[in-house]
N, CA, C and O atoms as CSV, one atom per row, in Angstrom:
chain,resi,resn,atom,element,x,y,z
A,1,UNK,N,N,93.761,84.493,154.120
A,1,UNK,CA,C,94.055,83.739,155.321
A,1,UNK,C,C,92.769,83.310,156.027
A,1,UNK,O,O,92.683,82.101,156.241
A,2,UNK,N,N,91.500,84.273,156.527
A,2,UNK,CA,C,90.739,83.603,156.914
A,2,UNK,C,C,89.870,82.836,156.254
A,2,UNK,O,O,88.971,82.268,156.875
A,3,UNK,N,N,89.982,82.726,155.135
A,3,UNK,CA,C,89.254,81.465,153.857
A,3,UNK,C,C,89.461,80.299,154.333
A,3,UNK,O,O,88.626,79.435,154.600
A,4,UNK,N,N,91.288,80.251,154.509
A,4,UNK,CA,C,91.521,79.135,154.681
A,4,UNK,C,C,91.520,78.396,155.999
A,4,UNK,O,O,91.508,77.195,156.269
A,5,UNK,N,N,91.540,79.746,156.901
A,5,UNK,CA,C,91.270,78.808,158.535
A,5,UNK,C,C,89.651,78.685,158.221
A,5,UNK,O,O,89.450,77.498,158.481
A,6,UNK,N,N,88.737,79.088,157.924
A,6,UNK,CA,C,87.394,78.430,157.749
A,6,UNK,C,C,86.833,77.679,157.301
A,6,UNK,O,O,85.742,77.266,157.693
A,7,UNK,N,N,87.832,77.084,155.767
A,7,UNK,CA,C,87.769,75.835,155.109
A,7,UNK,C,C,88.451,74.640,156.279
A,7,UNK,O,O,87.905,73.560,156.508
A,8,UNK,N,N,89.344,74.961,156.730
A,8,UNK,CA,C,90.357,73.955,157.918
A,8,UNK,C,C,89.035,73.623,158.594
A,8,UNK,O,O,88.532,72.499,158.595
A,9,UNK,N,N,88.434,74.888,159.266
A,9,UNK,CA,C,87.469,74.680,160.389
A,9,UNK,C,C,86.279,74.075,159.665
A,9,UNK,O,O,86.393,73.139,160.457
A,10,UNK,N,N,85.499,73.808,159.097
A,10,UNK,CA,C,84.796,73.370,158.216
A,10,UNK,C,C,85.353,71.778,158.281
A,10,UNK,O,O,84.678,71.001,158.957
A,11,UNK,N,N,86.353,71.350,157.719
A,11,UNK,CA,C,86.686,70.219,157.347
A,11,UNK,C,C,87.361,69.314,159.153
A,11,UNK,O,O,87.676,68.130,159.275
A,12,UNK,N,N,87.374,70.088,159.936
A,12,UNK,CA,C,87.753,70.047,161.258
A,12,UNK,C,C,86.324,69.410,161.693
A,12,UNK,O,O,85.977,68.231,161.615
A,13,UNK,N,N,85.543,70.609,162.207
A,13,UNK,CA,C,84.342,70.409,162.549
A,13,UNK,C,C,83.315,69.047,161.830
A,13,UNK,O,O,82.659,68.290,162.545
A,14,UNK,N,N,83.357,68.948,160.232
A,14,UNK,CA,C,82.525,68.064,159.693
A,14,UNK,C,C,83.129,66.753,160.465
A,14,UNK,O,O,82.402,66.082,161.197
A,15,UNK,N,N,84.638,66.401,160.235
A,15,UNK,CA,C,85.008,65.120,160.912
A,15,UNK,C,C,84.988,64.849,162.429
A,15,UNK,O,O,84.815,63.695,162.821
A,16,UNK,N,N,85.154,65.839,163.277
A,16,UNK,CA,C,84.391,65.640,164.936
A,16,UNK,C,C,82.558,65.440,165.171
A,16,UNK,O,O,82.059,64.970,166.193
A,17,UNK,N,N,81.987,65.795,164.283
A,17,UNK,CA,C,80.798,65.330,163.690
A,17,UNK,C,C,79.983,64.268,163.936
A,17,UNK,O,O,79.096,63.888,164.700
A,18,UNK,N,N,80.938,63.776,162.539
A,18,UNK,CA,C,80.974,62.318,162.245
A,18,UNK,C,C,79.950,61.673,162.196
A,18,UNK,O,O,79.813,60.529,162.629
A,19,UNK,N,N,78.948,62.486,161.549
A,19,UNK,CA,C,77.563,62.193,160.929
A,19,UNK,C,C,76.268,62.401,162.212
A,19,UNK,O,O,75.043,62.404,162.332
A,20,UNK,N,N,77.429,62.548,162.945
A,20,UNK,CA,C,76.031,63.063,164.200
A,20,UNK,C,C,75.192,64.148,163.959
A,20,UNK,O,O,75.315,64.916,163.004
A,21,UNK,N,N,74.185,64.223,164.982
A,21,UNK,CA,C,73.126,65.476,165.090
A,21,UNK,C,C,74.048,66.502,165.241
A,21,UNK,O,O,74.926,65.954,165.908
A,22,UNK,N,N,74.390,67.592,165.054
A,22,UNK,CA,C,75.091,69.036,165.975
A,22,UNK,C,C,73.842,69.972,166.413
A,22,UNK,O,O,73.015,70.323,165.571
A,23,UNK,N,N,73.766,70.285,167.514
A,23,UNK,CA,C,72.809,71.787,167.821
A,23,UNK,C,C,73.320,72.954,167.407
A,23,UNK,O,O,72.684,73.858,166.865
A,24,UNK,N,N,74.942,72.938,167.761
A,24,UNK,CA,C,75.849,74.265,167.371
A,24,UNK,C,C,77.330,74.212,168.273
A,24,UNK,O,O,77.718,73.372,169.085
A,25,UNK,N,N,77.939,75.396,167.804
A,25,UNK,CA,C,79.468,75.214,168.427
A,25,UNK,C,C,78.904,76.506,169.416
A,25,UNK,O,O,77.868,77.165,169.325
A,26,UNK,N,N,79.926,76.569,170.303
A,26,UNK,CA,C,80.237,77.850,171.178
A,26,UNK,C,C,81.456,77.590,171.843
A,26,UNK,O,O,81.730,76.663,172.605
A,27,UNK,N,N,82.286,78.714,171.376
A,27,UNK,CA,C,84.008,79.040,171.948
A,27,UNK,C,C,83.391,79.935,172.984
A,27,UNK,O,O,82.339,80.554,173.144
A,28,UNK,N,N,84.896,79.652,173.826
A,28,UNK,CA,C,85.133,80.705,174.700
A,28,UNK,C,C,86.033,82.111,174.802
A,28,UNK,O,O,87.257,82.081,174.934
A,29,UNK,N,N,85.382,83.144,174.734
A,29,UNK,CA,C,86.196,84.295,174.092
A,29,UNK,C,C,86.705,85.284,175.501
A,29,UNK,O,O,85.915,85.592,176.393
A,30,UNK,N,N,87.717,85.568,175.489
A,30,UNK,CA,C,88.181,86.406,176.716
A,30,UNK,C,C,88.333,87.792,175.355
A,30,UNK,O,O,88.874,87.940,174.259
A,31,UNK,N,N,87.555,88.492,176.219
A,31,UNK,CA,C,87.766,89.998,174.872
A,31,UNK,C,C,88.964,90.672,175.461
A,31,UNK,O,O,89.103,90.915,176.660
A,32,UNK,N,N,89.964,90.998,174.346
A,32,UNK,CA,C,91.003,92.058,174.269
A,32,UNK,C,C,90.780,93.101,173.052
A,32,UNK,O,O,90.210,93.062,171.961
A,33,UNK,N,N,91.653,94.227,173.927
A,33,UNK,CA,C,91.504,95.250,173.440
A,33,UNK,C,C,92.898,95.816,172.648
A,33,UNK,O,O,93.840,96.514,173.024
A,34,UNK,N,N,92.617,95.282,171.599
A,34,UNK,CA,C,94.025,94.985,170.360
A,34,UNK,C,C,94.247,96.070,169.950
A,34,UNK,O,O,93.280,96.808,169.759
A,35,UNK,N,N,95.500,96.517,169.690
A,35,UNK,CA,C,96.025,97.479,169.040
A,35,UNK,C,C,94.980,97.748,167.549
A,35,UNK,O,O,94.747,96.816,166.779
A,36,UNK,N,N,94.460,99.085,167.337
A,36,UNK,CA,C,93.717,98.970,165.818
A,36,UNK,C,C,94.589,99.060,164.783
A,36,UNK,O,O,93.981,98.933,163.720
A,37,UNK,N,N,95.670,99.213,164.649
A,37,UNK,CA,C,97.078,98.833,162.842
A,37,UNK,C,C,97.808,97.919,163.510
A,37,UNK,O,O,98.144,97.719,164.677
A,38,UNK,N,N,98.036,97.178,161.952
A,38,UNK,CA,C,98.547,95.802,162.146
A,38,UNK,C,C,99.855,95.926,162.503
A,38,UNK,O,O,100.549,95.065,163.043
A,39,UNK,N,N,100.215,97.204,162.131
A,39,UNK,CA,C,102.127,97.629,162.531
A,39,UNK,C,C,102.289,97.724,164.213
A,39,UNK,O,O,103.426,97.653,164.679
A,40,UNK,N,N,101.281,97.864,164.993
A,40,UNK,CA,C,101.660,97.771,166.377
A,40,UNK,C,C,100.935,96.578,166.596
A,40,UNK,O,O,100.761,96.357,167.794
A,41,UNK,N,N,100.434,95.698,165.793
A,41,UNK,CA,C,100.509,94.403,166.501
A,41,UNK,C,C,101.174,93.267,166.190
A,41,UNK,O,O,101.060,92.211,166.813
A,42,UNK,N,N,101.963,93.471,165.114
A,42,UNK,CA,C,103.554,93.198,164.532
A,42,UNK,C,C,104.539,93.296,165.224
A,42,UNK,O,O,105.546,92.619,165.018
A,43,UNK,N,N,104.434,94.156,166.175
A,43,UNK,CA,C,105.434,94.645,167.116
A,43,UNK,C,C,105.390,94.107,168.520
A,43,UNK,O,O,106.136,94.441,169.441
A,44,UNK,N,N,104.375,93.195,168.558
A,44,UNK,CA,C,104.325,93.033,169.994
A,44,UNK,C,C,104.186,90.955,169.938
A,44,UNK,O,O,103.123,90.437,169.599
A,45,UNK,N,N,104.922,90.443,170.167
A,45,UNK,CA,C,104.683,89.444,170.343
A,45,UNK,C,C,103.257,88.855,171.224
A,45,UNK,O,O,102.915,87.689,171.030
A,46,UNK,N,N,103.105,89.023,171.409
A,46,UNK,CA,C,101.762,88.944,172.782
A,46,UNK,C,C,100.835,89.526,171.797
A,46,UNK,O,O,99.974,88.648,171.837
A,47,UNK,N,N,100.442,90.298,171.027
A,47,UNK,CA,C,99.043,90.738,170.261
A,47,UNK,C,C,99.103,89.930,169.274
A,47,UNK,O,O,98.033,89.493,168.850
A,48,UNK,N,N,100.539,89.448,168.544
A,48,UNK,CA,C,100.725,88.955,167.870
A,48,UNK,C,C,99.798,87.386,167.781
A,48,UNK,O,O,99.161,86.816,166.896
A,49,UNK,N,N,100.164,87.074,169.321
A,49,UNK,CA,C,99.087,85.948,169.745
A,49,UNK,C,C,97.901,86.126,169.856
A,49,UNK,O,O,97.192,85.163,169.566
A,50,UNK,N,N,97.262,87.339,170.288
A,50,UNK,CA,C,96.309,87.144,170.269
A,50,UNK,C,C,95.455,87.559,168.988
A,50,UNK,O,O,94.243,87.350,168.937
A,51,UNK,N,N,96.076,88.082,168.096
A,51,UNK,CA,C,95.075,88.363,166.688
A,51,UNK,C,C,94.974,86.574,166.090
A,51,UNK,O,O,94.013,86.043,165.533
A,52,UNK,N,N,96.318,85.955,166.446
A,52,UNK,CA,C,96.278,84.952,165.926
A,52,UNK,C,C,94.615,83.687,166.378
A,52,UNK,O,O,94.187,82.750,165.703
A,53,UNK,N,N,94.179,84.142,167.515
A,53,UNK,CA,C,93.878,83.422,168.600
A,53,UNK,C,C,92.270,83.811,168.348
A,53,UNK,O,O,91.418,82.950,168.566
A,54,UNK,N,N,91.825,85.381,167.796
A,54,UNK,CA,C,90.881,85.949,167.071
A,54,UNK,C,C,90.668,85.056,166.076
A,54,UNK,O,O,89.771,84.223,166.206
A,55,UNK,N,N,91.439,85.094,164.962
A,55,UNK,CA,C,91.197,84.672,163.951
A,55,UNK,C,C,90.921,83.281,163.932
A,55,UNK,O,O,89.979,82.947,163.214
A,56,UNK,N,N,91.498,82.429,164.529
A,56,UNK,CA,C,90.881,81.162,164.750
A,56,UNK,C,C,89.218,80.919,165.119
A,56,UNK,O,O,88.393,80.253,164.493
A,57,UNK,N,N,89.037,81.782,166.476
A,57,UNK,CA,C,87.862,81.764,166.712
A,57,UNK,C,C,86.650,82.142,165.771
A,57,UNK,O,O,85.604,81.523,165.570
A,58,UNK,N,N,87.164,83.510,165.181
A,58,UNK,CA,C,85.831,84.016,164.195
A,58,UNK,C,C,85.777,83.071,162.916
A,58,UNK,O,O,84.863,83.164,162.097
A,59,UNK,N,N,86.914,82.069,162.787
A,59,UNK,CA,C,86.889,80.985,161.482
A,59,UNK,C,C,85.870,80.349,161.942
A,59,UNK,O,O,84.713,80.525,161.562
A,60,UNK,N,N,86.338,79.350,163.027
A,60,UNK,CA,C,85.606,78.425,163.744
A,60,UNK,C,C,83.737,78.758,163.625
A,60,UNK,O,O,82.883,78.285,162.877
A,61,UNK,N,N,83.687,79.457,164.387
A,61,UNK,CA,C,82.433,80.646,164.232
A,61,UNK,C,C,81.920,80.470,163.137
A,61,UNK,O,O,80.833,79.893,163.117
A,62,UNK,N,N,82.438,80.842,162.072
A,62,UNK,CA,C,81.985,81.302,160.329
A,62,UNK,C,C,82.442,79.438,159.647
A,62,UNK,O,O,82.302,79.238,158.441
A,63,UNK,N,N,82.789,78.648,160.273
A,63,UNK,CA,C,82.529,77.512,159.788
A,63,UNK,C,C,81.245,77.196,160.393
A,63,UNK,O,O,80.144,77.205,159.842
A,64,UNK,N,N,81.549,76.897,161.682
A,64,UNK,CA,C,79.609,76.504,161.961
A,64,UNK,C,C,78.540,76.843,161.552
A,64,UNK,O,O,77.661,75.990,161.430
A,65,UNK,N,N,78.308,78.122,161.235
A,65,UNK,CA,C,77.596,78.828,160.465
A,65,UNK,C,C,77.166,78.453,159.004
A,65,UNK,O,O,76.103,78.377,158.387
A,66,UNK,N,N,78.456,78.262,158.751
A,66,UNK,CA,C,78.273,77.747,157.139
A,66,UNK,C,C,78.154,76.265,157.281
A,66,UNK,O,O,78.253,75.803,156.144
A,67,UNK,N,N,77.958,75.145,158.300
A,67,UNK,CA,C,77.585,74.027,158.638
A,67,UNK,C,C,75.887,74.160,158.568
A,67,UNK,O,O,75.231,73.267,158.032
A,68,UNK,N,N,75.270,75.311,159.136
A,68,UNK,CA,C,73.731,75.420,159.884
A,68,UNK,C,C,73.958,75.017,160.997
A,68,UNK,O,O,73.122,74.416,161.672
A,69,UNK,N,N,75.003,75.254,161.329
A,69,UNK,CA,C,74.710,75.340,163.485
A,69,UNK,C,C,75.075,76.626,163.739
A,69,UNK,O,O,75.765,77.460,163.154
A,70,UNK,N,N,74.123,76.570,165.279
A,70,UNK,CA,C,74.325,77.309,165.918
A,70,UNK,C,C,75.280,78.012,166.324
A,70,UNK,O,O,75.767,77.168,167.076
A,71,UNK,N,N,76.369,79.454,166.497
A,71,UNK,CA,C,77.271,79.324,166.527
A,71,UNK,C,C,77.564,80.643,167.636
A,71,UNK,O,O,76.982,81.719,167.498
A,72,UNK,N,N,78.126,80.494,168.267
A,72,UNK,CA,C,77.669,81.384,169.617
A,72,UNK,C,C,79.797,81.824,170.410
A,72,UNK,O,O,80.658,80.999,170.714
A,73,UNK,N,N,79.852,82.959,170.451
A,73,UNK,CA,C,81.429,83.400,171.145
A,73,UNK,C,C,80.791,83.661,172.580
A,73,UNK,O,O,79.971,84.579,172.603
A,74,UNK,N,N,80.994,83.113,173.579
A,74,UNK,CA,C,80.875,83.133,175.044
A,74,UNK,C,C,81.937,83.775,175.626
A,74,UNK,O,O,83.016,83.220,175.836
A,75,UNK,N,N,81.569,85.458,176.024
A,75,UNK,CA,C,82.774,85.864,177.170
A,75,UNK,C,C,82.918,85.217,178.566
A,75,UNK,O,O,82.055,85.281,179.441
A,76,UNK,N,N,84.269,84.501,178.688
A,76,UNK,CA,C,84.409,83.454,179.905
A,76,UNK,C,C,83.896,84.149,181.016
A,76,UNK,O,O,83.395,83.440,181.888
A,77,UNK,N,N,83.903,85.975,181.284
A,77,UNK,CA,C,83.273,86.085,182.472
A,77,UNK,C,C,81.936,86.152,182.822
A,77,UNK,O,O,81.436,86.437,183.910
A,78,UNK,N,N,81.306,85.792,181.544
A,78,UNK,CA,C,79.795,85.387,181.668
A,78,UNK,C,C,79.479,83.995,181.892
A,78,UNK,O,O,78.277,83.798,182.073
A,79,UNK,N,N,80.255,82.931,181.932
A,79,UNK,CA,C,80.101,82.204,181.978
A,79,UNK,C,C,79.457,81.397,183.193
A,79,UNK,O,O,80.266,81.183,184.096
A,80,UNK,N,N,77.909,80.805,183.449
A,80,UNK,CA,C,77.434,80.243,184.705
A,80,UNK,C,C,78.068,79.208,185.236
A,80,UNK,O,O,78.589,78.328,184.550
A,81,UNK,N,N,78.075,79.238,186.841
A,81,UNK,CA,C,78.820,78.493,187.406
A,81,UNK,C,C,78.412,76.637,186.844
A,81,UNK,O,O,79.122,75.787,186.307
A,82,UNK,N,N,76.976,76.625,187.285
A,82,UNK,CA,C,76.035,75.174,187.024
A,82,UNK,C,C,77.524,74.543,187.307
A,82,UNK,O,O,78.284,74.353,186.357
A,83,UNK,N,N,77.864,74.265,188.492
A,83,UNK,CA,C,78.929,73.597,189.335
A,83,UNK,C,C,78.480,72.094,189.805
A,83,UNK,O,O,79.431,71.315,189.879
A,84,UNK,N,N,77.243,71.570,190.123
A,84,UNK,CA,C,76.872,70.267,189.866
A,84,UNK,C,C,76.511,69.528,188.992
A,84,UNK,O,O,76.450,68.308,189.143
A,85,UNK,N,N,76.134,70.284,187.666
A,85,UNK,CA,C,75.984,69.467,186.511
A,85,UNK,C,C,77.218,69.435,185.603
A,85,UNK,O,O,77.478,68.617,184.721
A,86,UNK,N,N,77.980,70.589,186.042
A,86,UNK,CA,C,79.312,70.542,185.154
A,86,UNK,C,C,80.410,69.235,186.130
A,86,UNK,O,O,81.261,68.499,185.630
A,87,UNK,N,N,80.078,69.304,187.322
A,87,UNK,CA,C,81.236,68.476,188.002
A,87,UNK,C,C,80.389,66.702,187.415
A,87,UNK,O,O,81.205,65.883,186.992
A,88,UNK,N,N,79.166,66.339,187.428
A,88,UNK,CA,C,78.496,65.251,186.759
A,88,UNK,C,C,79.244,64.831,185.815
A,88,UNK,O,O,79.868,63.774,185.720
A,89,UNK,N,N,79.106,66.212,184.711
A,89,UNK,CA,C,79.395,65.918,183.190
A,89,UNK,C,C,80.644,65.540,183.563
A,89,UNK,O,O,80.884,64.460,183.024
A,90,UNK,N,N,81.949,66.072,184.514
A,90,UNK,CA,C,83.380,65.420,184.449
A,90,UNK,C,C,83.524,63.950,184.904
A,90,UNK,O,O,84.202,62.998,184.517
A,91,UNK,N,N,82.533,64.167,185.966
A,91,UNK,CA,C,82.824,62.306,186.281
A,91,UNK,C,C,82.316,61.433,185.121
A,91,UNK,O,O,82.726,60.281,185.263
A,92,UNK,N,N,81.707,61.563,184.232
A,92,UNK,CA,C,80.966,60.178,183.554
A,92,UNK,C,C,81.962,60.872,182.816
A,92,UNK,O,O,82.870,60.041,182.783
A,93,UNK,N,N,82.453,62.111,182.059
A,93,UNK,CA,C,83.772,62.145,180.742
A,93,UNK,C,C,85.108,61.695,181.650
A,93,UNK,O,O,85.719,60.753,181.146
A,94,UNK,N,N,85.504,62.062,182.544
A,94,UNK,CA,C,86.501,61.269,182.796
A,94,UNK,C,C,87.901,62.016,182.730
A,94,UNK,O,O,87.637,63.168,182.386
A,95,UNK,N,N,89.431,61.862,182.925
A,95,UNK,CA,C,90.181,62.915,182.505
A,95,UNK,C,C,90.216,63.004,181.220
A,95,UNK,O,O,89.567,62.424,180.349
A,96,UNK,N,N,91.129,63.875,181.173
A,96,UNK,CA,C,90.999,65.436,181.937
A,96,UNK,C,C,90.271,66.067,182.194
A,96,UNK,O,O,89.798,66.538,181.160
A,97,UNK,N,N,89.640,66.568,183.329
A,97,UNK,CA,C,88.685,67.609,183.435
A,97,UNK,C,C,89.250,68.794,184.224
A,97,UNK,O,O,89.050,68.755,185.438
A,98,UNK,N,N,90.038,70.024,183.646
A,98,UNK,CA,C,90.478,71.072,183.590
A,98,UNK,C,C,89.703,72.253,183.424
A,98,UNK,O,O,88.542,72.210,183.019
A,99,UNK,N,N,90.212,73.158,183.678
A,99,UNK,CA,C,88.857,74.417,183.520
A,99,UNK,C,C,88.565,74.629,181.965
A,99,UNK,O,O,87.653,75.142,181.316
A,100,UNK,N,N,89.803,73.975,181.667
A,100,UNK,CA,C,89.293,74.216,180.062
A,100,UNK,C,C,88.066,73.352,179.816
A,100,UNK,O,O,87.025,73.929,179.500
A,101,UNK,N,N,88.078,72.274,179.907
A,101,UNK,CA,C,87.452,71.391,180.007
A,101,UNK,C,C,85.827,71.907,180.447
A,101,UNK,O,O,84.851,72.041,179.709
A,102,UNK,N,N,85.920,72.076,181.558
A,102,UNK,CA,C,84.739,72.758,182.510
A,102,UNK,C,C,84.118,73.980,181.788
A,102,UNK,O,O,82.915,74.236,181.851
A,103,UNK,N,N,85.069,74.754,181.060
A,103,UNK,CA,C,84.762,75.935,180.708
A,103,UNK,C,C,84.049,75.924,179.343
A,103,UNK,O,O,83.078,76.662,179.173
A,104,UNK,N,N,84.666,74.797,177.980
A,104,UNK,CA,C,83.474,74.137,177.626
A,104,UNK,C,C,82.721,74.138,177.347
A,104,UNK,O,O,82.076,74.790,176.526
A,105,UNK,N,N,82.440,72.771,178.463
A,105,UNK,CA,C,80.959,72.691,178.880
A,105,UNK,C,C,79.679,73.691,178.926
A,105,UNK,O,O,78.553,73.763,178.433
A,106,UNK,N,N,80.793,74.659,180.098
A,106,UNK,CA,C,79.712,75.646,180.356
A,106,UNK,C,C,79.378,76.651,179.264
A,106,UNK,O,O,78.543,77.550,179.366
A,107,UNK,N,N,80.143,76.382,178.199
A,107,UNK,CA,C,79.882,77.274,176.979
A,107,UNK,C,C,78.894,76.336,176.100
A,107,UNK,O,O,77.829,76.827,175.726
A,108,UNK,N,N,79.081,75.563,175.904
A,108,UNK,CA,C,77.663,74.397,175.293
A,108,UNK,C,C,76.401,74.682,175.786
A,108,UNK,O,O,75.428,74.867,175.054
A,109,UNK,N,N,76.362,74.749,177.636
A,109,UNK,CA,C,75.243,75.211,177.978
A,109,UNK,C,C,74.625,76.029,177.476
A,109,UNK,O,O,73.402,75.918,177.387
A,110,UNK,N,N,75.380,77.231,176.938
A,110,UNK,CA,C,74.666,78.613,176.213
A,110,UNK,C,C,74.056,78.300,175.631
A,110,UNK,O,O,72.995,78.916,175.735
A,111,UNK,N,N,74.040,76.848,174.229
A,111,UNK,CA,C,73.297,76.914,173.503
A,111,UNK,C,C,71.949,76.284,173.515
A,111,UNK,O,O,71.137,76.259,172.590
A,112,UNK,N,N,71.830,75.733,174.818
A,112,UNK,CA,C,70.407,75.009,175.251
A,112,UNK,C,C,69.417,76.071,175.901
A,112,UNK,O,O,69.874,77.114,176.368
A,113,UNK,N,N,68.135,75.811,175.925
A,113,UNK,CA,C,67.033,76.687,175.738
A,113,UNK,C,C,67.012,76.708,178.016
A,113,UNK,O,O,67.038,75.990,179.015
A,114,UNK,N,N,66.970,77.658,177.686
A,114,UNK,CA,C,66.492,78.443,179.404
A,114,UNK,C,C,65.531,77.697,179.905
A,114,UNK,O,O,64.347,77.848,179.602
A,115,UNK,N,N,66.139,76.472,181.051
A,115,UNK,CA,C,64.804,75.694,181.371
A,115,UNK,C,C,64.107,76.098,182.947
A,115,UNK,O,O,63.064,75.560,183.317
């Protein structure tokens, strides 16, 4: 299973691309604390989501990687405010700009050098 979400993510990622430069990816990860056997997280609809929700991410992750980018999991409560350059970046992108949206951003920031 995760072969194939990393080949998906791979073939995902190359076509958002689209022959451009990439520096690197960075998701946003809220850490949970998952049941450790798969039989109590079988059992719970809600872990159920979130192993699902893991596994996407660490694909994603392990595709960029295997791209040569940068590839970085950002816990959202680390995430810096930078509230005037993120509200910038929404006006010139335009809608939607949602916290998802915002949140992002501010995860891209991670991967630029400490100026």
């Amino acid at each position: 299973m995760e072969q194939a979400v990393e080949r998906a993510a791979v073939a995902a990622l190359t076509r958002a691309a689209a022959g451009r430069a990439v520096l690197g990816i960075a998701v946003v990860a809220k850490p949970v604390s998952a049941p450790a056997d798969v039989a109590s997280v079988l059992r719970s609809h809600a872990w159920m989501h979130a192993a699902e929700g893991a596994l996407y991410r660490e694909g994603v992750l392990a595709a960029g990687q295997q791209l040569g980018w940068h590839a970085r999991a950002v816990d959202a409560a680390a995430l810096r405010a930078e509230d005037d350059f993120v509200a910038a970046i929404g006006a010139a992108a335009g809608r939607p700009w949602r916290r998802a949206e915002k949140d992002a951003v501010r995860a891209a920031l991670t991967l630029l050098p400490e100026v």
